[in-house]
C-alpha positions as CSV (number, residue, x, y, z in Angstrom):
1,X,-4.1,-25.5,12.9
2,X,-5.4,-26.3,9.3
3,X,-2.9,-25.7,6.6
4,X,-3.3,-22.4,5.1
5,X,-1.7,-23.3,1.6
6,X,0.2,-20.2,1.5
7,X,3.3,-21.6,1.1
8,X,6.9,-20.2,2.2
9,X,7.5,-16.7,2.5
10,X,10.4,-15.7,-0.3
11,X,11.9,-12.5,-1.7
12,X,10.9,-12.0,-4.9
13,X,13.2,-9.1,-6.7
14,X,10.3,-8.2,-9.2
15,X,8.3,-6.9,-6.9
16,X,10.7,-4.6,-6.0
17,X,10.8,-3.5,-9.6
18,X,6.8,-3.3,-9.6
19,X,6.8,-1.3,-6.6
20,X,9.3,1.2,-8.4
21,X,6.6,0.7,-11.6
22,X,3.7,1.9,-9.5
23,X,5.1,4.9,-7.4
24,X,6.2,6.4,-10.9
25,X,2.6,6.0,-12.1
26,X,1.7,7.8,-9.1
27,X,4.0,10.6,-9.2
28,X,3.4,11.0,-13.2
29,X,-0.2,11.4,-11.7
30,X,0.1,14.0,-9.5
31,X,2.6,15.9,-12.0
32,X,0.3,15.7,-15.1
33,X,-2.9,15.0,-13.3
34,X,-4.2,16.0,-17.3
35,X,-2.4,12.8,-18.3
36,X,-5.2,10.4,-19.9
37,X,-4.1,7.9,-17.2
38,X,-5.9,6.4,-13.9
39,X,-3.8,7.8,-11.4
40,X,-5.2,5.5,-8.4
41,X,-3.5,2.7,-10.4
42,X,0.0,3.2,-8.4
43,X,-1.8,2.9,-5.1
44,X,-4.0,0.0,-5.7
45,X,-1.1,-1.9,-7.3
46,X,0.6,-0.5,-3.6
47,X,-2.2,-1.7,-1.6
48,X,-2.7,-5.5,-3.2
49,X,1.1,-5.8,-2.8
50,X,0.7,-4.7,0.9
51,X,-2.6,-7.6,1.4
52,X,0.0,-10.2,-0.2
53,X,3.0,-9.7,1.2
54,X,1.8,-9.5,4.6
55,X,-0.2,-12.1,4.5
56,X,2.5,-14.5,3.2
57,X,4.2,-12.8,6.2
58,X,1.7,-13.4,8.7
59,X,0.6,-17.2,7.1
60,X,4.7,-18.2,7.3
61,X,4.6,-17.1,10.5
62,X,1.3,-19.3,11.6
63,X,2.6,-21.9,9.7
64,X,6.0,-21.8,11.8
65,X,4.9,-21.5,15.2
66,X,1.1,-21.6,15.5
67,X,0.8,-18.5,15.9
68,X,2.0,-14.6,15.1
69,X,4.3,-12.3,17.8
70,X,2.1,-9.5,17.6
71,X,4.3,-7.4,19.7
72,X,7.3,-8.4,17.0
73,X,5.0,-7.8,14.2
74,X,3.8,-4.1,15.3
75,X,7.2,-3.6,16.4
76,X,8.9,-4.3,12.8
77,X,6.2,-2.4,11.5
78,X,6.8,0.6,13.5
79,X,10.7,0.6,13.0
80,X,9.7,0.3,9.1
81,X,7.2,2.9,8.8
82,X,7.7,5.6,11.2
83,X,10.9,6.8,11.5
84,X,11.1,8.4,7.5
85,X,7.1,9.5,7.8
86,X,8.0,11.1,11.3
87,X,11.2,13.2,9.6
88,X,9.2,14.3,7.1
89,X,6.3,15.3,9.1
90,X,8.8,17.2,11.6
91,X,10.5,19.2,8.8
92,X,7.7,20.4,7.4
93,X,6.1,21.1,10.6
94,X,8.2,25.0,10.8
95,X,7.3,25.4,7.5
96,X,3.5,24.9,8.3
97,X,3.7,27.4,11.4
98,X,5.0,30.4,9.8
99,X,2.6,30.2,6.2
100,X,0.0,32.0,5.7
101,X,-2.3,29.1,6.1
102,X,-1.4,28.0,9.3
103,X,-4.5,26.4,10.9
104,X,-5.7,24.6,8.4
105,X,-2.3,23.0,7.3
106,X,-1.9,22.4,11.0
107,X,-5.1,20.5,10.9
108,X,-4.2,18.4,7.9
109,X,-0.4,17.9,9.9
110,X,-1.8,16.4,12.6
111,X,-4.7,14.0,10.3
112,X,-1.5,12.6,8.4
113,X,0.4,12.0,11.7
114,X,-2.7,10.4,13.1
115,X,-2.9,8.4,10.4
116,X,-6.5,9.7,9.9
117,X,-6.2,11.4,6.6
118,X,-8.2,8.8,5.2
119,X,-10.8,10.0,7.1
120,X,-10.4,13.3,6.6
121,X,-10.7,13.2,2.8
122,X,-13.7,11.0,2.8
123,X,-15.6,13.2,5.6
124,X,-13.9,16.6,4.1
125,X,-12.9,16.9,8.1
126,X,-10.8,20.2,6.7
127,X,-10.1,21.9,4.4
128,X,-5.8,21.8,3.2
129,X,-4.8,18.9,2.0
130,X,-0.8,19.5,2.0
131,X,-0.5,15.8,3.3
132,X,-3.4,14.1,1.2
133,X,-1.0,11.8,0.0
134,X,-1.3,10.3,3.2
135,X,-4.7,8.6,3.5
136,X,-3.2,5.8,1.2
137,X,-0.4,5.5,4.4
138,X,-3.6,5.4,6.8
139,X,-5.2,2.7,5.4
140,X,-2.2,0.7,5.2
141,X,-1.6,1.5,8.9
142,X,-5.2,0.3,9.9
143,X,-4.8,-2.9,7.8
144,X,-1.5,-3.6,9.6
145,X,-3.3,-2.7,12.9
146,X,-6.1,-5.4,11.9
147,X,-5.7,-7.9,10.5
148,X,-3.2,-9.9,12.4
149,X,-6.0,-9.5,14.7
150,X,-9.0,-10.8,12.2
151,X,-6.5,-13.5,11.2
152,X,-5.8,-14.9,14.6
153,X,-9.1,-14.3,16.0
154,X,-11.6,-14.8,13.3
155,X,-10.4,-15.9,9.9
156,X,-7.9,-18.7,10.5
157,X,-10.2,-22.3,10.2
158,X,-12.0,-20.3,6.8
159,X,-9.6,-17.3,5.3
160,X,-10.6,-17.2,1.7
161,X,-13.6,-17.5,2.5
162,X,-14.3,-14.9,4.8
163,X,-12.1,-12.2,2.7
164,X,-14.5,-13.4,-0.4
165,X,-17.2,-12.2,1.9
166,X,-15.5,-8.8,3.2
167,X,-14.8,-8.3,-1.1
168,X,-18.5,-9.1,-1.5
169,X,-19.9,-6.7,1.4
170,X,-17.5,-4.0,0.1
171,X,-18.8,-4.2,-3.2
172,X,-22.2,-3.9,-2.3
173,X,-21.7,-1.5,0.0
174,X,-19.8,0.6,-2.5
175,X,-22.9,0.6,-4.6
176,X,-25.0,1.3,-1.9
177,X,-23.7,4.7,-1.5
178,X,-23.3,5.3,-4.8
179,X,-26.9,4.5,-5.4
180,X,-27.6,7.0,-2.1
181,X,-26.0,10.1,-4.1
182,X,-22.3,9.8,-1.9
183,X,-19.8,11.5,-3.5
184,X,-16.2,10.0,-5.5
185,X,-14.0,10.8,-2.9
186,X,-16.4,9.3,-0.4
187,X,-16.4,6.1,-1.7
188,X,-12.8,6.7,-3.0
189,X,-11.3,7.4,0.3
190,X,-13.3,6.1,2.6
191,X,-12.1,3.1,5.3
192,X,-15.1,0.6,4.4
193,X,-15.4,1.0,1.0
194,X,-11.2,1.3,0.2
195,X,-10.1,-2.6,1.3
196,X,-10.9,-4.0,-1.8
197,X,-7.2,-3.9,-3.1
198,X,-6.2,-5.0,0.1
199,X,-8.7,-7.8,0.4
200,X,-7.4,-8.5,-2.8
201,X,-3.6,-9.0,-2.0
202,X,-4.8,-11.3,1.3
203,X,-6.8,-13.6,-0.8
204,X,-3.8,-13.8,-3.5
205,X,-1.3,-14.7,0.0
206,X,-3.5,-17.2,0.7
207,X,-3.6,-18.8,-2.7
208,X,-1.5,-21.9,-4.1
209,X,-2.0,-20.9,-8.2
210,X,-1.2,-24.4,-9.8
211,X,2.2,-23.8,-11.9
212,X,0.6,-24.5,-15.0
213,X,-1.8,-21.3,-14.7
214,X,1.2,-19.3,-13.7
215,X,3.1,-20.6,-16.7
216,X,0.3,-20.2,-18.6
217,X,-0.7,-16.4,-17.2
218,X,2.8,-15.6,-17.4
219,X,2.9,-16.6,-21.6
220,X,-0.3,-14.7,-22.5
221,X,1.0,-11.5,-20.5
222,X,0.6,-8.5,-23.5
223,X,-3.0,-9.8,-23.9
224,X,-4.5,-10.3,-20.7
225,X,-2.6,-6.7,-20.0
226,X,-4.3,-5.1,-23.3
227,X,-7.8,-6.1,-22.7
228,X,-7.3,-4.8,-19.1
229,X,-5.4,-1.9,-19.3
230,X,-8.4,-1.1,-22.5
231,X,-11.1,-1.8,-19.8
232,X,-9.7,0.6,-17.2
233,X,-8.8,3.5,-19.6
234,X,-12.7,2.9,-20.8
235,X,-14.3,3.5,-17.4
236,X,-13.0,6.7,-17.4
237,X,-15.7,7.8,-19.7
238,X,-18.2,7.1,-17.0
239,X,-19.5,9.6,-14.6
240,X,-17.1,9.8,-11.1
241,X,-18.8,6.9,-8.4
242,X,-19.3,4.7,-11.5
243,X,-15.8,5.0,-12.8
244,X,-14.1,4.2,-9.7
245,X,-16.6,0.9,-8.7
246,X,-16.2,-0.1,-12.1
247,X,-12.5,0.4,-12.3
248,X,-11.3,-0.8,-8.4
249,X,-11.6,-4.8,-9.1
250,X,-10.0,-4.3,-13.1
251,X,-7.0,-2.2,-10.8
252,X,-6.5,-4.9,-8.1
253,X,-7.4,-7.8,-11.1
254,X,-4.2,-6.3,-13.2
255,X,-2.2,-6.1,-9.4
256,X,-3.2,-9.3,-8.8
257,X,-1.7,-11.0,-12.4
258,X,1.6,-8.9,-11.8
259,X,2.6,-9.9,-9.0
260,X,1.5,-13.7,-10.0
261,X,3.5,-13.3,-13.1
262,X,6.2,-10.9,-12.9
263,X,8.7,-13.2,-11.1
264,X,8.5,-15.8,-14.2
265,X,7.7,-14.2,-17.0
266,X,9.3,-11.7,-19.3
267,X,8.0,-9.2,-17.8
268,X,10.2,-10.2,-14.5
269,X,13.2,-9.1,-16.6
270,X,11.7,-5.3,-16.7
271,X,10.6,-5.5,-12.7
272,X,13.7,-6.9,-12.0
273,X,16.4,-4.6,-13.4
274,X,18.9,-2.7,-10.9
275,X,17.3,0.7,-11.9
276,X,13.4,0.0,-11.0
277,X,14.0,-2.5,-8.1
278,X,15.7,0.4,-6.8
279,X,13.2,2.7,-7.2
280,X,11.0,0.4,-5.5
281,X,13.4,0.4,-2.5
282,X,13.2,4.1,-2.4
283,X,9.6,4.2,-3.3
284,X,8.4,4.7,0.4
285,X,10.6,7.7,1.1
286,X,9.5,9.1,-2.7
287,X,5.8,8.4,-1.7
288,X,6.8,10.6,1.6
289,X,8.4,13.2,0.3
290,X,6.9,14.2,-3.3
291,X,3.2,15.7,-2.6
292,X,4.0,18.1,-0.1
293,X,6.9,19.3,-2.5
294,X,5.0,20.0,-5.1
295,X,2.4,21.6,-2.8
296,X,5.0,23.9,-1.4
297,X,6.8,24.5,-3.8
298,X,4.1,25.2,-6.3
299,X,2.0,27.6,-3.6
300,X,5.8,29.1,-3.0
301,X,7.0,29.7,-7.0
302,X,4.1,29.2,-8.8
303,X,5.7,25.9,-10.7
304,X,3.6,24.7,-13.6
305,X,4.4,22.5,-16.3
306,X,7.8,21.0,-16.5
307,X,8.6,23.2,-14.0
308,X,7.3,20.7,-11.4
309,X,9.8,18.4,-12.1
310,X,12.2,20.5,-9.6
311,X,9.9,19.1,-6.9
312,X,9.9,15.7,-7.6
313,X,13.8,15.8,-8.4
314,X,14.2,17.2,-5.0
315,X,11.9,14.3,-3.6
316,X,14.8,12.2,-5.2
317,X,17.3,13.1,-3.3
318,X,15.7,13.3,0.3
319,X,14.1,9.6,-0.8
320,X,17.2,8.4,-1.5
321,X,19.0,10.1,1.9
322,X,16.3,8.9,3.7
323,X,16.9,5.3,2.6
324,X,20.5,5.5,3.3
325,X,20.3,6.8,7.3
326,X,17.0,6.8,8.1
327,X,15.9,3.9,7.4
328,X,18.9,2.4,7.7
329,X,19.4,2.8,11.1
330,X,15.6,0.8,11.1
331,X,17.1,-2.0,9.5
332,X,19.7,-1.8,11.6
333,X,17.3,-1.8,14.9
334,X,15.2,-5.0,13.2
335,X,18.3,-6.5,13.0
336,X,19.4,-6.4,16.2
337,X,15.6,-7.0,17.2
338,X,15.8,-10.2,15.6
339,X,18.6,-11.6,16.8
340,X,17.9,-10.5,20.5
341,X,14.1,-12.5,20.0
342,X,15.3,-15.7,18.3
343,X,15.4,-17.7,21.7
344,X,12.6,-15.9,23.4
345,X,9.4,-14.8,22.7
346,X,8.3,-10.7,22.9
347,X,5.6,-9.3,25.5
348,X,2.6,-10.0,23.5
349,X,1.4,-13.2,22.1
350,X,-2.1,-14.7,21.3
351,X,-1.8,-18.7,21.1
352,X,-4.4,-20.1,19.1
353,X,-5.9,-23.3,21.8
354,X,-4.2,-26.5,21.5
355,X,-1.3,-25.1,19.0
356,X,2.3,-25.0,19.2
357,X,3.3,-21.9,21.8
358,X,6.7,-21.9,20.2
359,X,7.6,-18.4,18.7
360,X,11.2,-18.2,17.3
């Protein structure tokens, strides 16, 4: 198999911390959506992590064996994701069937537990959006669903080349439909015009950046961060569809530099304090947990103002007792999953031709 230059597959506590950064940016959205600040910024810094981390994942993995345990990869994905989105799903479920607005919360219950919600908000499938929050989960869900498959099947000999292409055809499809009249949260939400974040992080895993552009990146962080951050903040003066094509590639751009530079500049020594690299431990129970509070709880009480930080407080404290059994007992089970697979392979397994058959 040709060498895929991704290099080995390392923790890196900063992104930990950026994670915490971006779901505060996202909750500071949804809590003073007034705020002069892009509020999608959170999710695409969420989703290039996602396209880099998996793909150094995935590329470790290929490098390693020759090929990627599908049946272990889906399976650590599972025991990752589901069991916290599935609790919070089930205890809001009673809640949903004795409001007032039953059927249609119902409806948007079972879109998020489909993982179809980004569907639903693209297509306006219904009409309550308790779980909107969701769609960003859905199209992580797909891309986890996919592109072990694209990668093993169809983008292993050429990968930065063919995700150059799929950033190119999104693009241009993106302005397409905006040129055709389709609305914000069309292009906004939908599943082919949404993977440019992604597409983003998988190009980035694929990437060897030479240490003296890293070094170099990481030095001139404030102004490459200014002229960026000054960029973004001036889209919003255009009109919807235009903001948000103009705005996506200057998002996954500033995603794309953090998690270059973080780990080795001074910025790294923000990302990687205790507090936000907690926080960005927690961040998938807090991304869980804090839309449908504030939707409740607002429709319930009437919140407003700094009233709503009693929702996002509460989302706090589930997060963080979710991390601490819920999703401990996960780790616990990937644990144990790993140590029972070391000397044998899982169930499912595709073995590129004339590669190593080896999975550990």
């Amino acid at each position: 198999m040709p060498k895929m230059a991704a290099g080995k597959f390392r923790y890196e506590p900063a992104l930990d911390g950026l994670r915490g950064a971006a779901v505060l940016v996202v909750i500071l959205a949804h809590v003073m959506p007034n705020l002069p600040t892009y509020g999608g910024l959170g999710v695409n810094i969420f989703f290039v992590l996602s396209g880099y981390l998996i793909t150094r994942l995935l590329v470790a993995e290929m490098e390693k064996t020759g090929t990627i345990n599908l049946g272990r990869f889906y399976l650590h994905r599972a025991l990752r994701l589901l069991p916290p989105f599935w609790t919070m799903l089930l205890i809001f479920l009673p809640f949903i069937l004795v409001g007032h607005h039953r059927t249609s919360q119902l409806q948007s219950w079972i879109m998020a537990a489909t993982y179809l919600m980004n569907f639903n908000v693209a297509f306006w499938w219904t009409s309550d959006y308790a779980f909107t929050h969701t769609w960003s989960l859905a199209v992580q869900e797909q891309f986890y669903l996919l592109w072990p498959l694209v990668l093993l099947l169809g983008a292993r000999q050429r990968p930065k080349l063919t995700l150059a292409l799929l950033l190119v055809f999104t693009t241009v499809w993106q302005l397409y439909l905006c040129f055709h009249g389709a609305s914000r949260d069309r292009i906004y939400f939908g599943p082919d015009t949404n993977s440019d974040a992604i597409l983003v992080g998988c190009l980035l895993g694929f990437s060897n950046i030479p240490a003296i552009w890293v070094r170099r990146l990481a030095a001139s962080w404030p102004a490459w961060l200014l002229v960026l951050a000054s960029a973004i903040i001036f889209c919003e003066k255009l009109p919807a569809v235009p903001q948000y094509i103009a705005q996506a590639p200057l998002v996954s751009m500033l995603g794309a530099l953090l998690i270059v530079t973080a780990p080795v500049s001074s910025l790294g020594i923000l990302f990687s304090a205790e507090p936000l690299r907690f926080l960005g431990k927690i961040s998938y129970g807090l991304y869980l947990w804090h839309f449908p509070l504030i939707v409740f709880m607002t429709a319930k009480w009437h919140l407003t103002g700094w009233q709503l930080l009693f929702p996002v407080a509460c989302s706090f404290a589930l997060a963080i007792t979710s991390y601490f059994t819920v999703e401990a007992a996960a780790r616990r089970s990937k644990i144990r999953l790993k140590r029972s697979t070391e000397n044998r392979p899982t169930d499912i397994q595709i073995i590129p031709t004339g590669h190593a058959s080896t999975v550990g």
